[in-house]
Backbone as a chain_set.jsonl record, in Angstrom:
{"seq": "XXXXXXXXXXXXXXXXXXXXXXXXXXXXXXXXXXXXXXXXXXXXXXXXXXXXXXXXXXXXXXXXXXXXXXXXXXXXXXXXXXXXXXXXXXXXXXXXXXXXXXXXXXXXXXXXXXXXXXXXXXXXXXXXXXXXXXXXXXXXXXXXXXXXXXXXXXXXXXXXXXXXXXXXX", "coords": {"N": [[117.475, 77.061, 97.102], [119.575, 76.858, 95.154], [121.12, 79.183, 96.339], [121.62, 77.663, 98.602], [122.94, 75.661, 97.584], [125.507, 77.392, 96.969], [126.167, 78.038, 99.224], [127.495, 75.833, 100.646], [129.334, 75.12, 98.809], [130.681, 77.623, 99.24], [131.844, 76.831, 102.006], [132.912, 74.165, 101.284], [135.156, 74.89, 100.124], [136.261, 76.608, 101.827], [137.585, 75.234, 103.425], [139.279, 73.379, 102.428], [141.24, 74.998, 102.301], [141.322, 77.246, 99.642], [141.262, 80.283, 98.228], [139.075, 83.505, 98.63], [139.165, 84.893, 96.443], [139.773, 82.77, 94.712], [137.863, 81.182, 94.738], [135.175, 82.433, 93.843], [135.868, 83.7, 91.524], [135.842, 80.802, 90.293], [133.098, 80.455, 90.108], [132.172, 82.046, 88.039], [133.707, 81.541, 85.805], [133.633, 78.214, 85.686], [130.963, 75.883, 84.592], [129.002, 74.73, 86.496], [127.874, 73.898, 89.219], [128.471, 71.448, 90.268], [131.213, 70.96, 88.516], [132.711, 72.978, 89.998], [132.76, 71.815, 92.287], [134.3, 69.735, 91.452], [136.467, 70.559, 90.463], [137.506, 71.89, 93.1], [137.933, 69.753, 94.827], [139.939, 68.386, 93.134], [141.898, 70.375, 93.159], [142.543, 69.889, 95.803], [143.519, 67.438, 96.454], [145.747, 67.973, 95.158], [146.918, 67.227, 92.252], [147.984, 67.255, 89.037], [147.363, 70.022, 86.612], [146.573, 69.189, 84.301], [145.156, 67.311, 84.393], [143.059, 67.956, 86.224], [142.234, 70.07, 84.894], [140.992, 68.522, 82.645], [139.223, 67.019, 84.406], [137.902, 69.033, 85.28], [136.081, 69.524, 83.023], [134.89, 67.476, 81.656], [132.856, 66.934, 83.455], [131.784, 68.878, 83.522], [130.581, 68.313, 80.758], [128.4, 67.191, 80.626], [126.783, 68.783, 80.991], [126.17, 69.956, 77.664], [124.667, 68.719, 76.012], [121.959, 69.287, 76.582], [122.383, 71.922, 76.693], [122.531, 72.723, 74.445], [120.226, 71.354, 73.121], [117.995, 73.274, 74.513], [118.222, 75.801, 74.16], [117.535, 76.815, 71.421], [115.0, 76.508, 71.747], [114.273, 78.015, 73.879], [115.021, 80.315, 72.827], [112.859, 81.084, 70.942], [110.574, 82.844, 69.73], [107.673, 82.496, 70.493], [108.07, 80.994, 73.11], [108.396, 83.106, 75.733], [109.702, 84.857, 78.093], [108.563, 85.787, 80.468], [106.942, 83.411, 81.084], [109.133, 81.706, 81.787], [109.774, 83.028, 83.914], [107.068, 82.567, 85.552], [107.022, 80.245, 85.528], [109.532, 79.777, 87.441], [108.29, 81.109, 89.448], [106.128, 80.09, 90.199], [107.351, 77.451, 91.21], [108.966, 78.598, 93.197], [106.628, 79.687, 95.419], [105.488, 76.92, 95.763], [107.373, 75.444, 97.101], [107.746, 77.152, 99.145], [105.093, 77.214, 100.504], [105.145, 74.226, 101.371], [107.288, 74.253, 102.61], [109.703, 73.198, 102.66], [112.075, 71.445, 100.489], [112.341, 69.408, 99.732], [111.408, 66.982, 96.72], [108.926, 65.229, 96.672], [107.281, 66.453, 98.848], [106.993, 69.476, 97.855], [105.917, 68.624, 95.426], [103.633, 67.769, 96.371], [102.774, 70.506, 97.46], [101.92, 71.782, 95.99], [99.424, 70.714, 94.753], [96.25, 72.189, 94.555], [97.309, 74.762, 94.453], [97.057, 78.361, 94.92], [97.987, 81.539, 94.127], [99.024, 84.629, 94.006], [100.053, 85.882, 90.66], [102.512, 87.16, 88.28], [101.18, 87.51, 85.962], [98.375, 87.365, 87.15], [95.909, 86.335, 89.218], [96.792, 82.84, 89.778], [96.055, 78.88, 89.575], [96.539, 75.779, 90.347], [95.591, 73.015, 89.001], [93.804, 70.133, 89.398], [94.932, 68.039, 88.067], [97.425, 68.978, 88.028], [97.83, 70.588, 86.128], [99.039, 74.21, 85.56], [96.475, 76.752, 85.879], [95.492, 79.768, 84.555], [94.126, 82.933, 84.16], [93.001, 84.805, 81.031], [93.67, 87.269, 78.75], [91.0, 89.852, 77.222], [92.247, 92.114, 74.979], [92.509, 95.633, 73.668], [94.29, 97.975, 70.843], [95.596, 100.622, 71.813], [96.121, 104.378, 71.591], [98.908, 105.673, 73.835], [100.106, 107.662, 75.256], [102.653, 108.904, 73.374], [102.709, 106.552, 71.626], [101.693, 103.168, 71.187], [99.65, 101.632, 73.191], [98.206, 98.661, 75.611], [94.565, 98.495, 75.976], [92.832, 96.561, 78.473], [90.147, 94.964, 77.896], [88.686, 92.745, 78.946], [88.609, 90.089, 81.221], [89.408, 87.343, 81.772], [88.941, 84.266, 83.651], [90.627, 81.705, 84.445], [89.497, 79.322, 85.12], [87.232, 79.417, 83.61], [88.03, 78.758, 81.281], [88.862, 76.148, 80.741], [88.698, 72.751, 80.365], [87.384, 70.561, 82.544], [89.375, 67.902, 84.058], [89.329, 64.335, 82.797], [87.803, 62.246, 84.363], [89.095, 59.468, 84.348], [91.667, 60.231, 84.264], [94.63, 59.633, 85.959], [96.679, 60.879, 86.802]], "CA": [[118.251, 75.87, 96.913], [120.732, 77.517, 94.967], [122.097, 79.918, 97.835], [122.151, 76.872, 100.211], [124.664, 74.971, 97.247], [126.874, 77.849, 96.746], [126.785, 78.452, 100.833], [128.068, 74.623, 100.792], [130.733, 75.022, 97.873], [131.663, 77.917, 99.919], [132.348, 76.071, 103.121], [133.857, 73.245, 100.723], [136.039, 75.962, 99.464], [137.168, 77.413, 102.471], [137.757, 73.821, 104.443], [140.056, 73.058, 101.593], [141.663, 76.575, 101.922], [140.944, 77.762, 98.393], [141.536, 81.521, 98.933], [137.859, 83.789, 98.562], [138.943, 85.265, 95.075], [139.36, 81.661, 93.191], [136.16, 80.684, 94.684], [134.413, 83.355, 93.571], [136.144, 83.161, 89.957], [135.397, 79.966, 89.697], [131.487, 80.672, 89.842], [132.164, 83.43, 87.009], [134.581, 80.784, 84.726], [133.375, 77.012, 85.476], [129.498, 75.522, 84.301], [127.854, 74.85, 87.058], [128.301, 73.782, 90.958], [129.23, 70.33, 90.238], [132.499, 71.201, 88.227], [133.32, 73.624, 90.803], [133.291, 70.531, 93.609], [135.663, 68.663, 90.832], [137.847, 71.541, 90.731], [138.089, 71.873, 94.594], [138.651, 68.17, 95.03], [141.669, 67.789, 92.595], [143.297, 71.166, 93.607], [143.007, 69.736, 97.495], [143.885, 66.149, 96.394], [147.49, 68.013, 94.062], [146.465, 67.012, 90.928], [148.334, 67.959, 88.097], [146.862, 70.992, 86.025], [146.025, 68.667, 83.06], [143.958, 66.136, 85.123], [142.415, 69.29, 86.677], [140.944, 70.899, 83.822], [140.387, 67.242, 81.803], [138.076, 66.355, 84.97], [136.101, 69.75, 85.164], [135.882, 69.706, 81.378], [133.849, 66.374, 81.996], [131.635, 67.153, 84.754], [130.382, 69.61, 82.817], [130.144, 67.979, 79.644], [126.923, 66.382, 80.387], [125.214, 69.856, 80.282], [126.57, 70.765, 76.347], [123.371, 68.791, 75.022], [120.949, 69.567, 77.252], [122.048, 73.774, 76.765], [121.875, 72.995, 73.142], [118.651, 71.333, 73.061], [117.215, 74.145, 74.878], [118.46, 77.308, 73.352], [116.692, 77.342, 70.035], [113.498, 76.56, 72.417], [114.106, 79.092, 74.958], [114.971, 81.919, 71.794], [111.743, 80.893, 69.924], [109.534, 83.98, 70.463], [106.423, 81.762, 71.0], [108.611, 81.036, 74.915], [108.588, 84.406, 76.122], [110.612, 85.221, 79.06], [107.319, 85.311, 81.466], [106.588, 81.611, 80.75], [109.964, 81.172, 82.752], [108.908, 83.739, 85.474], [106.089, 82.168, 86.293], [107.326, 78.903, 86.358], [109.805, 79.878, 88.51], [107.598, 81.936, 91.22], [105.028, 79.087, 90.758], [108.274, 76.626, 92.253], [108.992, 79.068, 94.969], [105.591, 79.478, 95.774], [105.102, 75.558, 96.442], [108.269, 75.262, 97.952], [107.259, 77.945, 100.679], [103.885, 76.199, 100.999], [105.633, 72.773, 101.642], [108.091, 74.357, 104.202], [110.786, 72.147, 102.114], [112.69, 71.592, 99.17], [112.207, 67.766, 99.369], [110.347, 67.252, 95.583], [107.437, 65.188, 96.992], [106.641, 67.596, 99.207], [106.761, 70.488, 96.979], [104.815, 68.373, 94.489], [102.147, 67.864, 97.047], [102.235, 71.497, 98.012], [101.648, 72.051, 94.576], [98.064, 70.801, 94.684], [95.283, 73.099, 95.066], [97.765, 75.995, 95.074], [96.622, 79.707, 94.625], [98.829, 82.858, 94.286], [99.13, 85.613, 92.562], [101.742, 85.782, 89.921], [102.872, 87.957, 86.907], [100.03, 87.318, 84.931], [96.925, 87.729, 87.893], [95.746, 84.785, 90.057], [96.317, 81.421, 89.075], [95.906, 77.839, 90.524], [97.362, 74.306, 90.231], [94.744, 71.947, 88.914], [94.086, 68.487, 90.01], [94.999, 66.817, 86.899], [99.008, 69.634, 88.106], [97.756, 71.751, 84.95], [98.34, 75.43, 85.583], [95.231, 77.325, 85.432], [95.883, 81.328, 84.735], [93.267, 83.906, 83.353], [93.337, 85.215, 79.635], [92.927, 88.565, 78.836], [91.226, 90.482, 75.504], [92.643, 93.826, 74.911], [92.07, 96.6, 72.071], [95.474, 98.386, 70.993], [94.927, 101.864, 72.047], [96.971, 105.108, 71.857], [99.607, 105.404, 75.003], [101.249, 108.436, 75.058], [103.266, 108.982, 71.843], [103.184, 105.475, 71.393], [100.86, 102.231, 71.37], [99.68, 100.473, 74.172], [96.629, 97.712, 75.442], [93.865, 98.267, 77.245], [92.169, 95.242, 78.866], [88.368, 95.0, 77.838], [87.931, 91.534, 79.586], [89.369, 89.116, 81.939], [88.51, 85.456, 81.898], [89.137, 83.732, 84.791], [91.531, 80.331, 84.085], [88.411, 78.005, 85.567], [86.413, 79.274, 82.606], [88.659, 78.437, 80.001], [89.137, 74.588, 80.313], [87.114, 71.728, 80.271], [87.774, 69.847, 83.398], [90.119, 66.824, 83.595], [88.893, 62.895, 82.593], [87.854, 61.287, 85.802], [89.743, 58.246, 84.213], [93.0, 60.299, 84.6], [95.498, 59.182, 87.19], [97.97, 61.925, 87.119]], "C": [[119.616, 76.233, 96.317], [121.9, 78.265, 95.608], [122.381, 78.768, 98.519], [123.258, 75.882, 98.898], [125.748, 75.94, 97.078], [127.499, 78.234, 98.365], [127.889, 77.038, 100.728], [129.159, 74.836, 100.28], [131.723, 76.105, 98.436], [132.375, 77.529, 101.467], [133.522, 75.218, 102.823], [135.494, 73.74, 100.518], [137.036, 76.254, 100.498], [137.77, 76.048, 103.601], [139.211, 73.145, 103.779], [141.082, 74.35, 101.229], [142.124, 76.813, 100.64], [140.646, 79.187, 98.554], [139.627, 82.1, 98.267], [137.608, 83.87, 96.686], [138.848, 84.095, 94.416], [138.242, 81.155, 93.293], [134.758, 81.32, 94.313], [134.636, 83.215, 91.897], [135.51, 82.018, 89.611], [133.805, 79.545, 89.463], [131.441, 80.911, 88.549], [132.936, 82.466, 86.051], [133.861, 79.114, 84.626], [131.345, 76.983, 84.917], [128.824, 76.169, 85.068], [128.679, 74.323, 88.391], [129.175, 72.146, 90.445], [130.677, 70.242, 89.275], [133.263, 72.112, 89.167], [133.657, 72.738, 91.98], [134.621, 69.817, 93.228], [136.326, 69.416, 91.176], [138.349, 71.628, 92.277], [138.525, 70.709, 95.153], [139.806, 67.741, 94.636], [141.976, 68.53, 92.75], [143.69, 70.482, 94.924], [143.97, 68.502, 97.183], [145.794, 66.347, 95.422], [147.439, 67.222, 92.898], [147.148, 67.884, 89.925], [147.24, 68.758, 86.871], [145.777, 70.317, 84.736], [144.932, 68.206, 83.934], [142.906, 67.267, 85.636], [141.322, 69.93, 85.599], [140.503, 69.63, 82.879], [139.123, 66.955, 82.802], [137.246, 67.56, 85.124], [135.289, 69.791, 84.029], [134.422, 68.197, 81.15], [132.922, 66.362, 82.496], [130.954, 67.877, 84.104], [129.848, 69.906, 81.147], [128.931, 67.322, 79.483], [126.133, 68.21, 80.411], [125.403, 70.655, 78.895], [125.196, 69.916, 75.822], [122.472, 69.103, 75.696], [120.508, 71.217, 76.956], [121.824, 73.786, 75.062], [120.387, 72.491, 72.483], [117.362, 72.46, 73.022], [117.439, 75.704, 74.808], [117.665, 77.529, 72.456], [115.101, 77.438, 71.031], [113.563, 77.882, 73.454], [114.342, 80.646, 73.767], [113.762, 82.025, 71.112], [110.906, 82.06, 70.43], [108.009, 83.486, 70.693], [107.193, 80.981, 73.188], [109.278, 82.298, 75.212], [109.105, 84.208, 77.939], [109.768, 85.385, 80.831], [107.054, 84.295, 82.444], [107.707, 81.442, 82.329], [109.86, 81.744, 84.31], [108.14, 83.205, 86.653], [106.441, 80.851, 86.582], [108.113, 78.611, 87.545], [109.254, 80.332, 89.678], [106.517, 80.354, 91.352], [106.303, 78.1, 91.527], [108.538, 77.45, 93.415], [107.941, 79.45, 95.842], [104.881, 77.307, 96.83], [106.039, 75.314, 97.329], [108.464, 76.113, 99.471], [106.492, 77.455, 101.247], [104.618, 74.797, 101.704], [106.601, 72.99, 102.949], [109.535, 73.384, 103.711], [111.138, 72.112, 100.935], [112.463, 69.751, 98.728], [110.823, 67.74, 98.483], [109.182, 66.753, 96.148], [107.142, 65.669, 97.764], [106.612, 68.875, 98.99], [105.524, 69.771, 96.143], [103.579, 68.478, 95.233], [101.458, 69.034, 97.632], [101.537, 72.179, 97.102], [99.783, 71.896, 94.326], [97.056, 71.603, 95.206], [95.453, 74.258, 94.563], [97.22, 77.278, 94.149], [97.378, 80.277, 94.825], [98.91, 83.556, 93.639], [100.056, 86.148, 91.884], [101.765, 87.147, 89.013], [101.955, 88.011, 85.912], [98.735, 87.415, 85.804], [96.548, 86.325, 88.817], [95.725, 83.847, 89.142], [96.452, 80.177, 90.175], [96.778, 76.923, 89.582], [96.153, 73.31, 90.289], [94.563, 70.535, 89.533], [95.368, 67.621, 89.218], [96.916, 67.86, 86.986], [98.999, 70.466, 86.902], [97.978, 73.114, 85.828], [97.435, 75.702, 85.061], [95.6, 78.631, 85.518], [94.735, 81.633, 83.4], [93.732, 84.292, 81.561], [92.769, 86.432, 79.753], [92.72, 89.037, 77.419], [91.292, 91.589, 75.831], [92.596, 94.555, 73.379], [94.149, 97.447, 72.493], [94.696, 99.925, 71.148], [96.173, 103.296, 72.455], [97.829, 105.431, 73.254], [100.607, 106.794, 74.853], [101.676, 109.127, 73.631], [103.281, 107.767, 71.156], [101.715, 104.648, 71.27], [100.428, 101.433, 72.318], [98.231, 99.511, 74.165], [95.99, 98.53, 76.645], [92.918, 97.228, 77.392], [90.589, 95.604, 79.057], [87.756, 93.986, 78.698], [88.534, 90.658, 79.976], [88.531, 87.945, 81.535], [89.309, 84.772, 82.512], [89.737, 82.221, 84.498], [90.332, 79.261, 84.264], [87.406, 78.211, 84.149], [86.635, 78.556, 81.392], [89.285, 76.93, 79.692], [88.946, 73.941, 80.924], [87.871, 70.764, 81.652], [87.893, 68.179, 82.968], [88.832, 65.832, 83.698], [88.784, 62.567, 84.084], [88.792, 59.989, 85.77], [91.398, 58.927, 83.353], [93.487, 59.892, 85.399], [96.861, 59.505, 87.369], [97.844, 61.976, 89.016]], "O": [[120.663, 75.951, 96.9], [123.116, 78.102, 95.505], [123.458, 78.771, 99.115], [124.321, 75.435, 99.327], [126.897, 75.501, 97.029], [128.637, 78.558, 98.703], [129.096, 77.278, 100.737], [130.142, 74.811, 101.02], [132.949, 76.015, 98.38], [133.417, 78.056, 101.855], [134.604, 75.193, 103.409], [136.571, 73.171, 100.695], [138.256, 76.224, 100.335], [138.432, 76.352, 104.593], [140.051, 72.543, 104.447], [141.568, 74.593, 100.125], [143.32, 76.616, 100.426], [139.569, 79.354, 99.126], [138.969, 81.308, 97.592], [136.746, 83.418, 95.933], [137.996, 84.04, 93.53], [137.574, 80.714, 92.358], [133.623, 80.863, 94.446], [133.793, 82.739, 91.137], [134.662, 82.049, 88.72], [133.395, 78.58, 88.817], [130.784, 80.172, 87.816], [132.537, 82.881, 84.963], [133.546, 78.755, 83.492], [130.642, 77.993, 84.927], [128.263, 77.262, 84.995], [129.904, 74.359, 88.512], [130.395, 72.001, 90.357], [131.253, 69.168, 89.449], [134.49, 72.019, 89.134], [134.71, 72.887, 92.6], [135.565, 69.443, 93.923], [136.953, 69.228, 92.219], [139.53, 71.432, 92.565], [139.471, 70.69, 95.94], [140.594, 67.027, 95.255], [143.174, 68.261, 92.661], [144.874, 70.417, 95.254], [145.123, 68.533, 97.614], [146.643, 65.496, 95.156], [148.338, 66.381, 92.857], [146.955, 69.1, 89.916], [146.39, 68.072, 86.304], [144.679, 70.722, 84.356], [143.884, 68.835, 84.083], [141.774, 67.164, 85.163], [140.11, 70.147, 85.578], [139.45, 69.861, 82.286], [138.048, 66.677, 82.271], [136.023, 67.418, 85.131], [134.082, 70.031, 84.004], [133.337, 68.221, 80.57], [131.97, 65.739, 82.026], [129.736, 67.761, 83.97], [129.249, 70.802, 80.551], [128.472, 66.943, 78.406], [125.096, 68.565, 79.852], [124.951, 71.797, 78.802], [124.534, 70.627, 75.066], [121.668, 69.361, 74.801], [119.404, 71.761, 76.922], [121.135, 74.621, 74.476], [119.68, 73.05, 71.645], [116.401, 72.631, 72.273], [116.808, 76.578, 75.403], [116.949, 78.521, 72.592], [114.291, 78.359, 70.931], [112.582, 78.617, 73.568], [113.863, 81.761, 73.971], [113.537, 83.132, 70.623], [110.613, 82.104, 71.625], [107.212, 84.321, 71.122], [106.501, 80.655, 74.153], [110.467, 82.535, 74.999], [108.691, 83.354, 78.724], [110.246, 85.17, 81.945], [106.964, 84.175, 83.666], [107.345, 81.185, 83.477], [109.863, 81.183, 85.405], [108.266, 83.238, 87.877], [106.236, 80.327, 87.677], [107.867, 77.769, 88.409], [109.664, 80.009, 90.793], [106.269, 79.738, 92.389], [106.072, 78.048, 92.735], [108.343, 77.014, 94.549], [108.226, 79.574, 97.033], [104.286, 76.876, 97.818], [105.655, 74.943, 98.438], [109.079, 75.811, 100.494], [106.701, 77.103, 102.408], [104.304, 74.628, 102.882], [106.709, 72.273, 103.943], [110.297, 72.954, 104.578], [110.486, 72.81, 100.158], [112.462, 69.173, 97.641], [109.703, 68.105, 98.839], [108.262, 67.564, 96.253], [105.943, 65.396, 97.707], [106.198, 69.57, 99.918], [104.377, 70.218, 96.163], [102.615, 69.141, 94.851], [100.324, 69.063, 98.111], [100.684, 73.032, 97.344], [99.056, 72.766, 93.846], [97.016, 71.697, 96.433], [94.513, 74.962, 94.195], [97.007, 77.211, 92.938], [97.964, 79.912, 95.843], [98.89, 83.277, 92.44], [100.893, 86.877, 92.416], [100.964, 88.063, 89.197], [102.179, 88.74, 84.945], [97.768, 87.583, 85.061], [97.308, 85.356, 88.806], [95.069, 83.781, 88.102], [96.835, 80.34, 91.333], [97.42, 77.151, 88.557], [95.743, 72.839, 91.35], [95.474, 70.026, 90.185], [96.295, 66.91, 89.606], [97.702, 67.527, 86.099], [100.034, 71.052, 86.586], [97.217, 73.259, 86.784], [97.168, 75.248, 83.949], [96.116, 78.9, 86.603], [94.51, 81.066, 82.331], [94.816, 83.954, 81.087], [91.816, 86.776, 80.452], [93.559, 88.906, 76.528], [90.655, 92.144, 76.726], [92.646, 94.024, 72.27], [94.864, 97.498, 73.494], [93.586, 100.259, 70.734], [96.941, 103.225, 73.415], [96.943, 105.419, 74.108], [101.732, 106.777, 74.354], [100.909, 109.822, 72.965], [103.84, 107.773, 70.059], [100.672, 105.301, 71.252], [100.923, 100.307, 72.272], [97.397, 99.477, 73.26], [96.45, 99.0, 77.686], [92.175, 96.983, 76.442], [90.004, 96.232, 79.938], [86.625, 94.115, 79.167], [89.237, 90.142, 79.108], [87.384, 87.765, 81.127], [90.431, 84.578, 82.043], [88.777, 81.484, 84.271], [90.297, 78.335, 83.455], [86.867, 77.217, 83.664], [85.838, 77.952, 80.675], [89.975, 76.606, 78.725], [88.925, 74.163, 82.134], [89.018, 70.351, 81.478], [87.233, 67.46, 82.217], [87.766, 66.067, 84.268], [89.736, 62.669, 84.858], [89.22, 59.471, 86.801], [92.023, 58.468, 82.398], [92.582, 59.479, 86.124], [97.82, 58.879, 87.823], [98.637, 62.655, 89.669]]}, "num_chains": 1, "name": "protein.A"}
């Protein structure tokens, strides 16, 4: 989804002849895609410089609370860098299944789904819970160093109690 908006912004880009290098800069300097549309709209439209940077400065003032919300949460060492891994392969996973990017049919590809991720097989519950294995490990010499070795898998279906029938997720 991402490649197919910056293919777009570069079409936008080059339709509006905006030479390769500022469209490329402006990946590397502005937010996000939607200040880069402002910016290509008021250079095409001759927009003085002020108005120019006052309206990208806007566009991408709606994501200053959202990135500060979610900084202290994304540095917390209880959300390890994984977490986001997997959430992302589990979205491109459904979104392959579905054959589409359109959300309710991702969401619906979403049900059932099996694959095997960064962490070992996991599924997509009824109730849209991930289900993924747990593992116990002993710390155990590695070299010069410390590492795990895995005494025992447990399979995600073992480890939680199946949903309320009088859910309606």
């Amino acid at each position: 989804m991402l490649v197919a908006g910056y293919l777009g912004f570069g079409a936008l880009a080059a339709a509006h002849d905006i030479p390769l290098a500022v469209a490329v800069a402006s990946t590397a300097v502005l937010w996000a895609l939607p200040a880069q549309i402002v910016f290509v709209e008021m250079q095409s439209l001759g927009a003085p410089l002020a108005a120019l940077v006052l309206a990208v400065m806007l566009s991408s003032a709606r994501f200053l609370p959202m990135t500060v919300m979610l900084m202290p949460e994304m540095r917390d060492e209880r959300h390890r860098a994984w977490k986001y891994y997997l959430a992302a392969q589990l979205l491109f996973e459904a979104v392959q299944k579905a054959g589409s990017v359109d959300p309710q049919k991702v969401k619906a590809a979403m049900a059932g789904l099996r694959f095997d991720s960064i962490v070992g097989p996991v599924s997509v519950g009824r109730d849209h819970q991930l289900v993924r294995p747990a593992y116990v490990a002993k710390v155990v010499k590695q070299g010069s160093g410390l590492g795990f070795e895995v005494v025992k898998t447990v399979p995600g279906e073992e480890l939680r109690p199946q949903p309320s029938p009088d859910c309606k997720l």
